[in-house]
N, C-alpha and C positions, 0 to 999 in steps of 0.2 A: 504494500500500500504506500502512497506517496503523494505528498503534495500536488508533483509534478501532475500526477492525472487528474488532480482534484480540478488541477487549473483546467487541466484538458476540457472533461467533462464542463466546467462552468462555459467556458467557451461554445461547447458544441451546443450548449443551451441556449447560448445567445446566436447562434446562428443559422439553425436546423430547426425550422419550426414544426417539423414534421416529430423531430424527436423529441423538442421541448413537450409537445401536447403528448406523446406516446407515454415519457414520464410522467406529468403529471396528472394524467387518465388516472393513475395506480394511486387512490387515496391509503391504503396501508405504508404505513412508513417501511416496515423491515421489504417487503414487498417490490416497494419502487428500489430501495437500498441493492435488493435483488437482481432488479431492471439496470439497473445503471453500473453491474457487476456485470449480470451479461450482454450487458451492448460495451464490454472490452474498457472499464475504467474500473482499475482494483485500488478503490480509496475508500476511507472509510466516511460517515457523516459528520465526524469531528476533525477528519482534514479537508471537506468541501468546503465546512465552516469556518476554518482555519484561513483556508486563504480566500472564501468571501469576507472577512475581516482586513485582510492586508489589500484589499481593493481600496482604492480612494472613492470619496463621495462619490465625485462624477461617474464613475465606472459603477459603483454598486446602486446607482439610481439607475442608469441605463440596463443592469441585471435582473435587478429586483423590484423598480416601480419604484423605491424610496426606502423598502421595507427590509427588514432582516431577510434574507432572501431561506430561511430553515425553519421561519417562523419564532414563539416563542421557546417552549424549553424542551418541545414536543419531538424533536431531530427532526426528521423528514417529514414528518406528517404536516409541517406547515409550511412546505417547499414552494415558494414563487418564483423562483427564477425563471426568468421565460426570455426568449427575445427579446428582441426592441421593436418588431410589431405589435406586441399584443402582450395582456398585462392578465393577471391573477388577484 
C-alpha cells in the first residue's frame, strides 16, 4: 500500500467520470474500499486521506466540492471525491 497510488487513485477520480460514478455507486465503505482495490490501487482509506490532506485548498475544492472529500469519521462511506464535472 502506498501513498503513491493513493494519489493515483485520487486523480483517476478526478478524471474518469465513468469510474468516479462506478465508485461511488458502492454506498458500503469496506465494499467500495474493495472496488478501488480491484480497479488496481493497493492503498489503504487512511493513505487516500493522507494525501487528500496534503492537497492544497484549491486542489481539494476542485476534488471534493469544498468538503472532506472521506467525509466525517465514517472512512469511505462518506467518499465525495468526484470530478470537476459533477459534484456529490
Amino acid at each position: 500500500m502506498s501513498q503513491e497510488q493513493a494519489q493515483a487513485f485520487i486523480e483517476k477520480m478526478k478524471i474518469d467520470a465513468g469510474f468516479s460514478e462506478r465508485i461511488m455507486a458502492q454506498d458500503d465503505p469496506q465494499a467500495r474500499l474493495q472496488m478501488i482495490r480491484d480497479e488496481g490501487f493497493d492503498c489503504s482509506a487512511e493513505e487516500i486521506e493522507a494525501v487528500s490532506d496534503e492537497l492544497g485548498k484549491t486542489d481539494l475544492d476542485a476534488v471534493a466540492g469544498g468538503g472532506e472529500p472521506w467525509g466525517e469519521a465514517d472512512g469511505l462511506g462518506g467518499c465525495r471525491v468526484v470530478n470537476e464535472t459533477s459534484s456529490f
